[in-house]
N, C-alpha and C positions, 0 to 999 in steps of 0.2 A: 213393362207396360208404361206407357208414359200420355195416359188420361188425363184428367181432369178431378182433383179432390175437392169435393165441394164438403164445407161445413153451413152452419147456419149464419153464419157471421160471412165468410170467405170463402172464395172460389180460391183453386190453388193450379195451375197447368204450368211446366208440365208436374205429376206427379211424383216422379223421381229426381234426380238431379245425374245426369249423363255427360261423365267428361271424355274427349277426345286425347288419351294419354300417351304422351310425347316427352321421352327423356329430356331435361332442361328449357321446358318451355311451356308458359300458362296456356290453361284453356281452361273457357269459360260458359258457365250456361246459366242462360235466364227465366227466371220466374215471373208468368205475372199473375196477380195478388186482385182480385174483386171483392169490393165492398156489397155483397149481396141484401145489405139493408138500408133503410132512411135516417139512419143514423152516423155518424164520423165512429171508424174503428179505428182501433193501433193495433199496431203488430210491431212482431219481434223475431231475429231470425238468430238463434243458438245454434250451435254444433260441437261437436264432441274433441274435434283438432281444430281450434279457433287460428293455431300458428301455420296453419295447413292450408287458409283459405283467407278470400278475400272479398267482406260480403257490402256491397252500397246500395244502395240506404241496408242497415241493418236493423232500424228502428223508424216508423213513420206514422203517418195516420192517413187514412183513405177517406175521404168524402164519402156522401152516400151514393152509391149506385156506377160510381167512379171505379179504378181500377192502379195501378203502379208496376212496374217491372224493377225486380231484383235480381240486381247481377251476381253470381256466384262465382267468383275467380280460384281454381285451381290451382297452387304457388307452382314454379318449375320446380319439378322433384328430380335429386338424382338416381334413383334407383324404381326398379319396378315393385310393385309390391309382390310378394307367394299370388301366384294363379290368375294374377291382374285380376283378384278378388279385393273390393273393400268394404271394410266394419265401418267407418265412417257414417254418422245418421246428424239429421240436420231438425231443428225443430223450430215449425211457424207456430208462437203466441200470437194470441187476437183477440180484443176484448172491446167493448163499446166507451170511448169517453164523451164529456159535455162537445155540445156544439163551438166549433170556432174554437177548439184546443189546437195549440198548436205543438212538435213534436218536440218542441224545445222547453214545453212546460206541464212536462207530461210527468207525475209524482213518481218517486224511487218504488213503489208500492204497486204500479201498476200491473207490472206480470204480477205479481205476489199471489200465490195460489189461499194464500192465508185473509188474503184482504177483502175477501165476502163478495168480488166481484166475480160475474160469469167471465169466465175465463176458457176461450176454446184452444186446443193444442193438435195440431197437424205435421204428422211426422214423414220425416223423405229420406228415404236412402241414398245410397251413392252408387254408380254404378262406373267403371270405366270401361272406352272402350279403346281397341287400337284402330290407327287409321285403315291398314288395311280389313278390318270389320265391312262384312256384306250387311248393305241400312237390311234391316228388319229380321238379322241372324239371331244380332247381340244378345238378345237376351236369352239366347235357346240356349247360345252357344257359353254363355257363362254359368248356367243353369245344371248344362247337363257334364257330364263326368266325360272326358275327351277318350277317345279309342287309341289304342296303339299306334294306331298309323297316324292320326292325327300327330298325337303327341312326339313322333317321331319328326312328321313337317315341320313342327313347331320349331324342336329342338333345331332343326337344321338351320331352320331362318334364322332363330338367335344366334348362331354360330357364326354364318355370313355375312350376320349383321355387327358381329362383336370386329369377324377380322377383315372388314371394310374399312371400320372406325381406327379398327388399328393402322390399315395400308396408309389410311388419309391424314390422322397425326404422322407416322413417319413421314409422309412426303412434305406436311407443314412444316416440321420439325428440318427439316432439307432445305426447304424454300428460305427458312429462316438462319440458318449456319450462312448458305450463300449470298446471301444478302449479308449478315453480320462481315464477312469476308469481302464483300466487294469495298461495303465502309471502311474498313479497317486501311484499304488500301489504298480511298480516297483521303482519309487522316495523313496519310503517311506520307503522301505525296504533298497535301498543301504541307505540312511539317516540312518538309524540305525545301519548298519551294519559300517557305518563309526563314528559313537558315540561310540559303543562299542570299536571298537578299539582305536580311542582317548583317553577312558577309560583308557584301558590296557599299553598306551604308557606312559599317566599321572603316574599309579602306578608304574610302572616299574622303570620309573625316582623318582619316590619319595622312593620308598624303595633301591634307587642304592645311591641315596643322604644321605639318613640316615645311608647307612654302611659306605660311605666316612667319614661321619664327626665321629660314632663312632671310624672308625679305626684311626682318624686324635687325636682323642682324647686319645685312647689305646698308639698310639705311644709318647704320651706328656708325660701322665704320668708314661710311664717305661722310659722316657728319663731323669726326672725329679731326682737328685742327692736325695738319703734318706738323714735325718738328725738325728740325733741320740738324 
């Protein structure tokens, strides 16, 4: 069900929090938060796997009659959960503070269920769905207990999904030896192509050396007075 929770402080839509769940990749869904009085409330958004999620603003204050959207980001998970079921539960605090508070001077004591203030608390589950999910099944179909034949489809898809992933690393894995192989070969070739010329530089200099020192020599000996 994904209504609308109204408290007396906050409206809360949607009621749930529904992620779109995809091996190695966020997905994310938004909440938006109504101030249903003439007062400024705060809120507060806790959950149970803080490392799991990624919540902005997770802390703010609403104007009165005003509203906010909180994003909920889902982190990239590697693995599915048991039944594409989650325990996961998410909790909006809301309480009224003075006028013109801003969220940045909002006391440590605020949520404090001990600090004598009305304190309202709105709880939301998690729900995952996959993408291929028919819109308006999801919720029947994580609800109800899957039939044999269901759960036989199921299994298959995972299976041609598992050895898809696998055909397509092998052939990245292919793509990248030949490629590592075409480099290797292009190394090998400047390498040689810069030996050969090192070559040609050595001799060049050794036969310029040897005409210096004969010409050095030629000139000695015609410089060299005959003797009779």
């Amino acid at each position: 069900m994904t209504g609308t929770t109204t408290n007396q402080l906050i409206s809360v839509h949607p009621e749930e929090l529904r992620f779109q769940f995809e091996l190695e990749k966020q997905s994310y869904c938004d909440l938006k938060v109504a101030n249903n009085t003439d007062q400024n409330v705060a809120f507060k958004v806790k959950t149970t796997s803080p490392k799991k999620y990624f919540v902005r603003p997770n802390t703010g204050v609403i104007h009165p009659w005003d509203s906010c959207v909180i994003r909920v980001t889902l982190q990239a998970q590697k693995e599915f959960p048991s039944d594409m079921q989650c325990k996961d539960k998410f909790l909006l605090q809301s309480t009224t503070v003075p006028p013109h508070t801003d969220v940045d001077e909002l006391p440590q004591d605020t949520f404090n269920k001990d600090s004598g203030k009305t304190l309202e608390e709105c709880k939301l589950k998690v729900v995952y769905i996959t993408p291929h999910s028919a819109p308006g099944n999801s919720e029947d179909g994580f609800k109800r207990s899957p039939d044999a034949g269901t759960m036989g489809r199921s299994a298959s898809f995972d299976d041609n999904q598992a050895l898809q992933r696998l055909k397509d690393e092998r052939d990245a894995a292919v793509r990248q030896t030949q490629q590592l192989q075409q480099d290797l070969e292009l190394l090998k070739r400047q390498k040689n192509r810069k030996n050969d010329q090192g070559f040609s530089m050595k001799f060049a200099f050794f036969v310029a050396l040897i005409g210096i020192m004969v010409g050095f020599l030629l000139r000695l000996l015609l410089s060299s007075p005959s003797t009779d």
